[in-house]
C-alpha positions in Angstrom: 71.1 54.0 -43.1 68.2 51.9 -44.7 64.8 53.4 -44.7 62.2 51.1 -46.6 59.2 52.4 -49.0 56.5 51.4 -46.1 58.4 53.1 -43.1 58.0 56.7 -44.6 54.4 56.0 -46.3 53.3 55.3 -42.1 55.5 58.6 -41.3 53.8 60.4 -43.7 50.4 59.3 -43.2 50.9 59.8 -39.5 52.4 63.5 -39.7 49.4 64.1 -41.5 46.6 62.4 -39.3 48.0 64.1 -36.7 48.3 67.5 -38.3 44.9 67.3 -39.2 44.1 66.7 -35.4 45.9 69.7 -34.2 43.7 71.7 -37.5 40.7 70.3 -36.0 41.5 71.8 -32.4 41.1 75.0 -34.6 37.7 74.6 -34.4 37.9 75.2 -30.6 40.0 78.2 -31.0 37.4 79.7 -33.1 34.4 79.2 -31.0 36.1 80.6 -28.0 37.6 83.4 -29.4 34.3 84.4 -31.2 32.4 84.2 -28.1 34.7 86.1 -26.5 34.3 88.9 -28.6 30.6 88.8 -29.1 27.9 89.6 -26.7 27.2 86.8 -24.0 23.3 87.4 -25.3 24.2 85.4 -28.7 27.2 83.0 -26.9 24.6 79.6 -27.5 24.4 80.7 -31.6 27.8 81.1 -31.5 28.8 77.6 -30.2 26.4 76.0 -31.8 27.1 77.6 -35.5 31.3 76.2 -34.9 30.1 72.3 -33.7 27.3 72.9 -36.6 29.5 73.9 -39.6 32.3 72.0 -38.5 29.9 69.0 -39.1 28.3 69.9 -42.4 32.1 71.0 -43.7 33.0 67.2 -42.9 29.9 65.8 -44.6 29.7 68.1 -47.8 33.5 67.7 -48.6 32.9 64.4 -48.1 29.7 63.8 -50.3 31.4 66.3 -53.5 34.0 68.9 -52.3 36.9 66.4 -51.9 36.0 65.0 -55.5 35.5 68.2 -57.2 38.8 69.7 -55.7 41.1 66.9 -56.5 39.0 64.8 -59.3 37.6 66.6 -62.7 36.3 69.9 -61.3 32.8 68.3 -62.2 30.6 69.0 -59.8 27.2 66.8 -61.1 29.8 63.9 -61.4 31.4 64.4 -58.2 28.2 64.1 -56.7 27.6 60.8 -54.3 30.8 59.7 -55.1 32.5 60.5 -51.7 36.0 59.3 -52.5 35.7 56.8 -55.5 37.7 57.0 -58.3 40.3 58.7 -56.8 43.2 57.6 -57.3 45.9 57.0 -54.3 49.1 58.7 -54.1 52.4 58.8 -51.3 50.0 58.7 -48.5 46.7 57.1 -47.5 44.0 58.5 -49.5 41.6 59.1 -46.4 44.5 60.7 -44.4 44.7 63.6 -47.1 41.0 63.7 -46.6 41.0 64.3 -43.1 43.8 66.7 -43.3 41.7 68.9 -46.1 38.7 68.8 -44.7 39.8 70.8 -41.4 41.0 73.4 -43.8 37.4 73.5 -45.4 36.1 74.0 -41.9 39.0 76.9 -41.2 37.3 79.0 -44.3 33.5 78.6 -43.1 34.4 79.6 -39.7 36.0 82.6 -40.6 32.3 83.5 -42.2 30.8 83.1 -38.9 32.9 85.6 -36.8 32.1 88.0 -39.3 28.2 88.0 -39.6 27.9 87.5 -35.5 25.4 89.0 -34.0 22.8 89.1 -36.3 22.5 86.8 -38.8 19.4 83.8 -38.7 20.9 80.2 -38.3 19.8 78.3 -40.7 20.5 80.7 -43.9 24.0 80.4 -42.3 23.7 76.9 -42.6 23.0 77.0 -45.7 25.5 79.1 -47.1 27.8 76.9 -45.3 26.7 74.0 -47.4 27.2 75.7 -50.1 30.9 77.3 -49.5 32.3 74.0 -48.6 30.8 71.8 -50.8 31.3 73.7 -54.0 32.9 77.3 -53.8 35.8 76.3 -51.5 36.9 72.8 -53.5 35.9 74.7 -56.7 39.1 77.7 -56.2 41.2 74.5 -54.6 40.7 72.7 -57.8 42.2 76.0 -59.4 45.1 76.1 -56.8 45.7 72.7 -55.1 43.8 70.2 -57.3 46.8 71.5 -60.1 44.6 72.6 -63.0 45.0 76.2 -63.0 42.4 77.0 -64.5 43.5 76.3 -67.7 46.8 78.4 -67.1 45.3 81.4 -66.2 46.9 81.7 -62.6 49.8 79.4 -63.7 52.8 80.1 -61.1 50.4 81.1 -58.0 51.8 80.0 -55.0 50.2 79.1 -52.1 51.8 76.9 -49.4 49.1 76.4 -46.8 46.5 79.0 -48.3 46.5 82.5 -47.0 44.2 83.2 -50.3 42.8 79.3 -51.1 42.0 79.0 -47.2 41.5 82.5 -44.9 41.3 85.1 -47.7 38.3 82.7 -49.4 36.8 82.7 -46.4 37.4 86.5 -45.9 35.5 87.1 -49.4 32.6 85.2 -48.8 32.5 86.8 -45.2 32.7 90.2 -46.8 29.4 89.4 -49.2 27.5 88.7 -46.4 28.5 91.6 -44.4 27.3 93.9 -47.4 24.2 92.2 -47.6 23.7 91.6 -43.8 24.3 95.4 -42.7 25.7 96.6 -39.4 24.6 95.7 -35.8 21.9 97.6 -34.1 23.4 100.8 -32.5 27.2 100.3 -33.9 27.0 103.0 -36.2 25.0 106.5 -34.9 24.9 110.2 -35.7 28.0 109.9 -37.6 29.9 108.0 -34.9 31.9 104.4 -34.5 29.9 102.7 -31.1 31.9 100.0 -30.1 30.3 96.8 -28.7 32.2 95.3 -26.1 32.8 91.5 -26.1 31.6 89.5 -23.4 34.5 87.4 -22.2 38.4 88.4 -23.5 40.2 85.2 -21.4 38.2 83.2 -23.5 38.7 85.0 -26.5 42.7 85.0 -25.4 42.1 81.4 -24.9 41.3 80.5 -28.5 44.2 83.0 -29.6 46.2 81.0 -28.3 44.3 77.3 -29.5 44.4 78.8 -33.0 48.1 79.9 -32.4 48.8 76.1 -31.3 46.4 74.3 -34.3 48.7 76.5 -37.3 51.7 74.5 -36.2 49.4 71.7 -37.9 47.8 73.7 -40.4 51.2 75.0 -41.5 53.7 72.0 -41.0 51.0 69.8 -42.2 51.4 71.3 -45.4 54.6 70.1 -46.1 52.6 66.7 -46.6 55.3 64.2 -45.3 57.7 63.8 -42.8 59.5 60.2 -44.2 62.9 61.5 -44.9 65.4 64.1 -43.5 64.4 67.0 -45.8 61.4 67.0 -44.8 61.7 66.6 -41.2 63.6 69.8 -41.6 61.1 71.7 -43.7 58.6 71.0 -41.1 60.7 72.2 -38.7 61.3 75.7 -40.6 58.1 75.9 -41.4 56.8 75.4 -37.8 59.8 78.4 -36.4 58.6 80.7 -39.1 54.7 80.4 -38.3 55.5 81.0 -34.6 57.5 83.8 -34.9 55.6 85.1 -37.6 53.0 84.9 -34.6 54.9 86.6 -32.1 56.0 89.4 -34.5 52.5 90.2 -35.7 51.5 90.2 -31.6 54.4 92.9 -30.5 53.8 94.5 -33.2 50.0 95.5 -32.4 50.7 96.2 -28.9 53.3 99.0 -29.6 50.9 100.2 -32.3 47.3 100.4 -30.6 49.9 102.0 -27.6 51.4 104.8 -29.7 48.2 105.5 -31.7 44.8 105.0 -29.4 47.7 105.7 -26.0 46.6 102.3 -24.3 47.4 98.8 -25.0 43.7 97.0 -26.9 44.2 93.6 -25.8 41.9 92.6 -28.3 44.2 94.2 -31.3 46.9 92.2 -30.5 45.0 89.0 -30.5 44.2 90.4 -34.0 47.9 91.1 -34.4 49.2 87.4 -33.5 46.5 85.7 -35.7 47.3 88.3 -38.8 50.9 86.9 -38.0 49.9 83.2 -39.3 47.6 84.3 -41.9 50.3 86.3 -43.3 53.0 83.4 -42.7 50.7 80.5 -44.3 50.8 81.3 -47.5 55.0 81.1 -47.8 56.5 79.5 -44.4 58.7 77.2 -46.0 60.9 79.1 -47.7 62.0 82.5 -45.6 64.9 83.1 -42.9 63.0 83.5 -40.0 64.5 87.0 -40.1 61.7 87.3 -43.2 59.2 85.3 -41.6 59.1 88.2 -38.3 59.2 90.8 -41.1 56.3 89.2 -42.6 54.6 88.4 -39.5 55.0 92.5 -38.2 53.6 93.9 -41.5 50.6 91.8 -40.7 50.2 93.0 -37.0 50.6 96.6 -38.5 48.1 95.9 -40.9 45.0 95.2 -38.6 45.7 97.8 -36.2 44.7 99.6 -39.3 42.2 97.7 -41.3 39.9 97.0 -38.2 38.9 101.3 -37.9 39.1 101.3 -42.2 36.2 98.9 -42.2 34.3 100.9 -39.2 35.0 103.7 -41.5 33.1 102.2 -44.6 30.3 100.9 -41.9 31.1 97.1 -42.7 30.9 95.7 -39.0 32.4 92.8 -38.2 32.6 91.8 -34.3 35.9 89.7 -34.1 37.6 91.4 -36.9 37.4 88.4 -38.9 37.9 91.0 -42.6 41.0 92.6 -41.3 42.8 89.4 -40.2 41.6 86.8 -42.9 40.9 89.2 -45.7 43.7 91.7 -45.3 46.3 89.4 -44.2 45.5 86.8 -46.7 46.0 89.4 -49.8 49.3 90.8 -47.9 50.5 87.1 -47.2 50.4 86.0 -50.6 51.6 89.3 -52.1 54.4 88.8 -50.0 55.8 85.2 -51.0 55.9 87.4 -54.8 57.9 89.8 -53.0 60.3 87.9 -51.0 60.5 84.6 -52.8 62.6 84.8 -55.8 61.3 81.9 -57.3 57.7 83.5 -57.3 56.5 85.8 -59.2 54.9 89.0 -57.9 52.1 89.0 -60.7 51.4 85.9 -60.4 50.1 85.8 -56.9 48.3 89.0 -57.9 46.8 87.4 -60.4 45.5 84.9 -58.1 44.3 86.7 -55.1 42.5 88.7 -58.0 41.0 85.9 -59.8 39.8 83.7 -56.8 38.5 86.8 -55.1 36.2 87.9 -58.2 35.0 84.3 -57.9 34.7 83.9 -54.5 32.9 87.5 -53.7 30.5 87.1 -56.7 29.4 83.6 -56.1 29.1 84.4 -52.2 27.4 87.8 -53.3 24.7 85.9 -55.1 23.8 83.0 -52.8 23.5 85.6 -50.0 21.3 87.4 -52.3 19.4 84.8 -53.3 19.1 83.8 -48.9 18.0 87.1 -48.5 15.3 88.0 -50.8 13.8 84.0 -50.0 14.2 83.0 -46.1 15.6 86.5 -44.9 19.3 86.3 -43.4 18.8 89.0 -40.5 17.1 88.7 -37.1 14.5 91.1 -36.1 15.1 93.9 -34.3 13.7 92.7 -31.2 15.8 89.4 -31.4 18.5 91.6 -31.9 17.9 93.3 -28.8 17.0 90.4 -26.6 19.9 88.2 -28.1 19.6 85.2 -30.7 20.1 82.3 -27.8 16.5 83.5 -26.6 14.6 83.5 -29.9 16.4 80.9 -31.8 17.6 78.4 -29.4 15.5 79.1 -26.3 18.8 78.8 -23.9 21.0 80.9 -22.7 24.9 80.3 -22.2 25.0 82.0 -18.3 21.5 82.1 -17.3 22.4 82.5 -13.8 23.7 86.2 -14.8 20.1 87.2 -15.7 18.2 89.8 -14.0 15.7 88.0 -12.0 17.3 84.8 -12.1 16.1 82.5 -9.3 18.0 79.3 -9.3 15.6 76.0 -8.2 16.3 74.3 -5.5 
């Protein structure tokens, strides 16, 4: 059967234009499933920081990250250039842009879940500028962009980035935290408060958005789809990250039943999206026997993780640390321990080194937010929600006491 040169370059530039689509729809899943699990008082800030950092993401990577991650790791000569001088490869040039930009996105939105609830907007903003234009593509130059830094995590594997991706994201989200403290009221006279979230169909709506945007973020990965092999790797890769899912899923509900002696619903979202986090970082290579294996360890894990951090007061309303974090460092641990071809130290190694350089950076940007503009609402914005103070709207202001609609 003939198959000519420009036939798979449109393949692979269309598998990846579209795999970047179903990425983008990730977007979505985040902002529901954050508002879902958040107060309905701070719903507005939390749709409006998703739409917002999606946008700055797409701009910054644009203006330096892209060129730092895959050019000369230089930063003041990456600057401006958007995507001169790079030089093109298999597939279009701007279709690999769009399809690693979404992931830049992916990292800052795990950041937002995790400081919800009390964190100003625009010193998020800002540290959003900052994580995707230069911390994010600095690590991918590391990982993706193939220098290694000059050998010193030579071997790390990372297929679709459970660390360069979610457990990135998970460090930066953990500086903040530290720096950020806990929510009014969650921790008391030595006890764990929980804080309800508002609305769990829409947080089990954008479970199952994110659930649906990994076949992309995953399958994408594979980076072409123009010959038979690779029709088929996509296709393992895509069976692995759902049951990977699916595992991680049953795997929470039998656990939060035989520990806490009821079903959480919000656990085993937890437990479905620790699944693909744990999955992403090897789904190409496992039986799908592996992949569920993989995928359950990750469910257990967050059923876990989510009291551990209560436990060390580091609160974080979606569970954004136990599922990103975690399950990023367990993922990539794992292709060392069930890939043959990997080597165990070597992804230690590189979860170690990138999380040093992630935390640290993070650590002193927030530091440097905090002692300038502040990073935390008042108390009494706290109390009365962020929408009110910050945007001046409120997401169901027909629910409010007093509410008189006009007429």
């Amino acid at each position: 059967m003939e198959f000519n040169v420009e036939m798979k370059y449109v393949l692979d530039t269309f598998w990846l234009l579209m795999s970047g689509i179903l990425v983008m729809w990730m977007a979505a899943g985040f902002a529901m499933l954050e508002a879902g699990l958040t107060q309905a008082k701070n719903t507005v800030t939390i749709l409006t920081k998703n739409i917002a950092l999606y946008a700055v993401a797409c701009l910054l990577y644009w203006v330096i990250g892209y060129n730092i991650m895959y050019g000369d790791g230089n930063a003041f000569m990456a600057f401006g250039m958007g995507l001169s001088g790079m030089s093109d490869g298999d597939h279009s040039l701007m279709s690999d842009f769009f399809f690693q930009v979404v992931f830049v996105a992916t990292a800052a939105s795990i950041v937002s879940g995790a400081v919800a609830e009390r964190m100003k907007f625009w010193p998020f903003m800002i540290f959003t500028v900052v994580l995707t234009g230069i911390i994010y593509p600095i690590q991918g130059h590391w990982t993706w962009g193939g220098t290694e830094l000059g050998g010193l995590i030579g071997g790390f594997s990372d297929f679709a980035g459970s660390t360069i991706v979610h457990s990135v994201g998970g460090w930066a989200a953990l500086a903040g935290v530290i720096l950020l403290g806990a929510r009014r009221g969650k921790y008391r006279d030595g006890q764990v408060h929980p804080i309800p979230g508002a609305n769990l169909p829409l947080a089990t709506l954008g479970t199952f958005i994110l659930w649906m945007g990994w076949f992309g973020f995953n399958g994408g990965s594979q980076l072409a789809l123009g010959s038979a092999a690779d029709a088929n790797a996509v296709g393992t890769v895509i069976v692995n990250t759902n049951m990977a899912a699916a595992a991680g899923a049953v795997v929470a509900m039998l656990l939060t039943q035989a520990v806490f002696r009821k079903v959480d619903l919000s656990m085993v979202l937890n437990g479905a999206l620790s699944g693909l986090v744990a999955i992403t970082a090897g789904p190409s290579y496992p039986s799908v026997g592996v992949a569920i294996l993989i995928g359950a360890i990750g469910g257990a894990l967050v059923v876990f993780a989510v009291p551990m951090f209560d436990r060390i007061k580091l609160d974080d309303p979606v569970g954004a640390l136990s599922v990103h974090l975690v399950n990023g460092i367990w993922g990539t641990l794992a292709v060392g321990i069930f890939n043959p071809d990997v080597s165990f130290f070597a992804q230690l190694r590189g979860v170690v080194v990138i999380g040093i350089f992630v935390f640290v950076v993070s650590l002193v940007v927030w530091f440097i937010l905090k002692k300038t503009m502040g990073i935390r609402v008042t108390e009494e914005e706290e109390v009365d929600g962020i929408d009110q103070h910050e945007f001046g709207m409120e997401a169901y202001p027909e629910f409010r006491a007093g509410f008189m609609p006009s007429h």
